[in-house]
N, C-alpha and C positions, 0 to 999 in steps of 0.2 A: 097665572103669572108665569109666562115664558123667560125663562134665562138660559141662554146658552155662554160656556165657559170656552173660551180660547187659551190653552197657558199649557204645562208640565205637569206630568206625573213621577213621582220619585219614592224611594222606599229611605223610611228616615232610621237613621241608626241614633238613636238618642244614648246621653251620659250625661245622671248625675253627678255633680264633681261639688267638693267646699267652696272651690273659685275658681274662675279662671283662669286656663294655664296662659303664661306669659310666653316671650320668645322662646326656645329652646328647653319651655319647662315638661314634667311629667306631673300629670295630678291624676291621683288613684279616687276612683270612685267606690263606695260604700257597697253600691247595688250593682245590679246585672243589668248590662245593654238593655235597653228597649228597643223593639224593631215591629213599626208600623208602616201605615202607608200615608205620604205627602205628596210635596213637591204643591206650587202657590196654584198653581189649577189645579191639580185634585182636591186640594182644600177648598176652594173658592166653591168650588162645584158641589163638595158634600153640602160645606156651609151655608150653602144659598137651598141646597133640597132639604135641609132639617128645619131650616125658616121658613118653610111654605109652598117655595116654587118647582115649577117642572125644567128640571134641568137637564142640558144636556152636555156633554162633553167635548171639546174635542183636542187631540194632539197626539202625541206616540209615545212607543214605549216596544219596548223591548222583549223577542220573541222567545225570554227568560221566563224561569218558575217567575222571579218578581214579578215581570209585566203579568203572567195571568193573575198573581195575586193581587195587583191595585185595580184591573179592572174586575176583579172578581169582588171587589172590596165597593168599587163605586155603584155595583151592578146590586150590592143588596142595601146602599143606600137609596134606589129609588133612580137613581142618575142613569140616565140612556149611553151607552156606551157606545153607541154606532159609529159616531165618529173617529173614534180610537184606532189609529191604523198602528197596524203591532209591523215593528221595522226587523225582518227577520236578520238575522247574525247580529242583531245589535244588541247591547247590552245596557237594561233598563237603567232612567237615572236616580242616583243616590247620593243622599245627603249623609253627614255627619254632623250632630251637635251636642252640645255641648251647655250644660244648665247647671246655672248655681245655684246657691241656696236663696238667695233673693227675688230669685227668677229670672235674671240678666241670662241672654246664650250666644253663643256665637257657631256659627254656623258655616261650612264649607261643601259648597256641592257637586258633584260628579253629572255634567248633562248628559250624556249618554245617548240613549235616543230622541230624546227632547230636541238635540241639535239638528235633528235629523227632520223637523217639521219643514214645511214648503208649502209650494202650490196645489198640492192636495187639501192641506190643513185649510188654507183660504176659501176652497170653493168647499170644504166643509161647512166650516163655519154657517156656511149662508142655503144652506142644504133647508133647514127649516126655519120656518117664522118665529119670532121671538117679543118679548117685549123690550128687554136687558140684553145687552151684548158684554163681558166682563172678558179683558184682554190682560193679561199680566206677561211681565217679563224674563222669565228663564226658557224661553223660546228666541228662535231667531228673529234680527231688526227687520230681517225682509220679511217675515209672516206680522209683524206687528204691521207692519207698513203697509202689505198687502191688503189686510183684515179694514184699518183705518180707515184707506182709501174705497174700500169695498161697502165701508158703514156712511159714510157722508153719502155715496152714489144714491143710498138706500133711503138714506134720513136716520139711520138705526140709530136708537140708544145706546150709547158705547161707551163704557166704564174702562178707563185705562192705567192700574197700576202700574207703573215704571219702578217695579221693585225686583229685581236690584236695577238702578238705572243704565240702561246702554252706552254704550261710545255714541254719539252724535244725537241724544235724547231730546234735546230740545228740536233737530230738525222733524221727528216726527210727529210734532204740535204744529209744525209749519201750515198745515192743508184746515189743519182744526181739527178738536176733538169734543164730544159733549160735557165726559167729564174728564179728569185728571184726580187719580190719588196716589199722593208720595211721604214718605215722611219729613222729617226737617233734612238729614244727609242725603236722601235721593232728590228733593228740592233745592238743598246747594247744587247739588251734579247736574241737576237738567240746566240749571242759570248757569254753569260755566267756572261757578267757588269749588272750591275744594271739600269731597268728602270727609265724613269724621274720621280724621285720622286713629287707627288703633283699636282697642276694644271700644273703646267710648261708652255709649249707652246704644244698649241694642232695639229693637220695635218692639214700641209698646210703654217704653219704661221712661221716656220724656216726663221731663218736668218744665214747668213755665220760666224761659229763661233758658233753657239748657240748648247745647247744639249749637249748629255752625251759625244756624239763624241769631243766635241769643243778640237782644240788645233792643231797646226802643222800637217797638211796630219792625222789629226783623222780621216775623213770622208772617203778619201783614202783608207789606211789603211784597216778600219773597213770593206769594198767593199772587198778589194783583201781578208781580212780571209772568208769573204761570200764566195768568187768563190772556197777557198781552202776547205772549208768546201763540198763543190759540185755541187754548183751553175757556170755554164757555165756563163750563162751572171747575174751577181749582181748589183742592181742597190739602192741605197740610195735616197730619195727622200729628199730637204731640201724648197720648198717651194719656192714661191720665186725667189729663186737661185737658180733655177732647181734641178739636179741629176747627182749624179756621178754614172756612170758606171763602173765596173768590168768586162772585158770577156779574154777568149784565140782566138784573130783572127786567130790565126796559130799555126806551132809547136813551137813557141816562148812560153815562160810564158805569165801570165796575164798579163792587162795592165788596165788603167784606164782612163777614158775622163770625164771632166766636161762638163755637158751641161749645157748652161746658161737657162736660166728660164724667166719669163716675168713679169715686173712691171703691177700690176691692182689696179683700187681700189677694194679690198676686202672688200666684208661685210657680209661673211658666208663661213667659209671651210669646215662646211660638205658637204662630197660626192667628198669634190677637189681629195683624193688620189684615188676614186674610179674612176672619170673618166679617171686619170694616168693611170689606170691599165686598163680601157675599151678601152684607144687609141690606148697604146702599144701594145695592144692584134690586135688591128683592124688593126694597121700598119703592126705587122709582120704578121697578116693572108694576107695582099695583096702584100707580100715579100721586105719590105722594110729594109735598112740596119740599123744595130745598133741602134746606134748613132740618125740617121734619126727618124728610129720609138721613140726613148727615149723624142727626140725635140717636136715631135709628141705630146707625154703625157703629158711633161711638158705645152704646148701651152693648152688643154684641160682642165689639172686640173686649169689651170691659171685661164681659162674662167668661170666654173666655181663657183669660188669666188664670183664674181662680181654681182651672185642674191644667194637668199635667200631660204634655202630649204636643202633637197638630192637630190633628184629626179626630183623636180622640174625646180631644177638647172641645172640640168644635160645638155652640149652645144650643139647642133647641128654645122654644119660645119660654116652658117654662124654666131654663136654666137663667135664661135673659132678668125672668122676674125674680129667682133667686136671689142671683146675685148682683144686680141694681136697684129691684123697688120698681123695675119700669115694665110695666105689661107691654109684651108686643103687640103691634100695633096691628097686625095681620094676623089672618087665620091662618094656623099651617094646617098639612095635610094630614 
């Protein structure tokens, strides 16, 4: 099982805090910074080689102590680094966040070298053979665009989180995409509604009902204008309560499946939507149906939650059975 990761690498500065600080507040944390390595493709990339598959990386970073230390970090998770182009004088990218005691975070990030991706990165990407192609968004709309367009030429299976979603995000579902994963506020953004305004509910921590989508088959809905928009299979993530799907099994129109999601205790949802989008990837690179691979994600990012971190967090199979009850469904390595 080939996956290669298209997306950022970041070094996360994490804070425990009681709650979240509000406008112009100061919230003192109990404990000491944590400082790991992130950013949604280094995550996606670990997440997907502790599930089983051969991954590979690609995008930039920064010819800092940090950049050697995330790829020095992906390099003993198993993940091929080659594609890593280290962007000299640039300076690696960095998140700050920010974690209650509920596990709600809010997050602010510094793209750094990340911005710096292009047409190196695209004809990366496609450097070797793959089964999964997983594209995320803290990288620029032209390497997303580029990579896209580069996947349909191919046929590739192209996993696309639009997280955080782009300025003009619905134009690059225009050409089609295989799959699409967002949550409920990056699924208002791509349709043209309005983001969650403020802290809201961060990923991972939806509830049924909740969000911009909330109301009679909102969530629904919102899925099928994703597939109409050119998303083959669309999928909404709600936390929790798993995801709704969007696909055309056939010459029928679209349809929609809820997949139920799994109770944990959560006490951290960074990196939850990331490993959704590392399982999904890992499911359907070892040909698993729909539905199944979606179950798949949900079970992952569930797990998860349940410690404290990105990366750190990130499940292996048996953390998956831990903390669900659901045996992965693949061998990992």
């Amino acid at each position: 099982m080939r996956v290669t990761v298209v997306g950022s690498l970041n070094t996360d500065i994490s804070l425990a805090v009681p709650h979240l600080p509000g406008p112009g507040e100061t919230v003192l944390s109990a404990a000491g910074a944590v400082i790991g390595s992130g950013g949604k493709g280094a995550n996606q990339a670990v997440a997907a080689a502790r599930l089983g598959a051969a991954v590979r990386m690609v995008g930039c970073c920064g010819g800092d102590e940090f950049g050697t230390r995330l790829r020095a970090g992906l390099a003993a998770e198993g993940v091929n680094t080659d594609g890593v182009r280290v962007a000299a004088g640039a300076a690696s990218g960095m998140a700050l966040i920010t974690v209650d005691a509920a596990g709600e975070n809010t997050i602010a990030v510094a793209a750094g070298a990340n911005a710096l991706a292009g047409p190196d990165e695209v004809a990366a990407a496609f450097a070797a053979p793959c089964e999964a192609m997983v594209l995320s968004a803290e990288i620029p709309a032209g390497v997303i665009a580029g990579v896209l367009a580069r996947a349909r030429e191919a046929g590739a299976t192209c996993v696309l989180n639009l997280a955080p979603a782009p300025a003009g995000a619905a134009g690059l579902l225009a050409g089609g995409v295989a799959w699409l994963v967002v949550n409920q506020q990056e699924a208002a953004a791509v349709l043209g509604g309005p983001a969650a305004g403020g802290p809201g509910r961060p990923e991972g921590s939806e509830e049924p009902g909740d969000g911009p989508l909330a109301g009679p088959g909102g969530v629904r809905e919102a899925a099928l204008g994703l597939a109409r928009l050119g998303a083959r299979h669309a999928v909404i993530t709600l936390g929790a309560a798993g995801a709704v799907l969007a696909h055309t099994p056939g010459s029928a129109g679209a349809e929609t499946v809820l997949v139920p999601g799994f109770s944990v205790a959560s006490v951290d949802s960074v990196g939850a939507g990331d490993a959704f989008v590392a399982a999904l990837a890992v499911a359907l690179a070892a040909g698993m149906a729909p539905a199944d691979a979606v179950r798949a994600g949900c079970a992952a990012g569930a797990a998860a939650t349940t410690r404290r971190g990105a990366q750190a967090a990130l499940p292996g199979p048996g953390d998956v059975l831990a903390a669900t009850g659901m045996p992965w469904p693949l061998a990992a390595r």
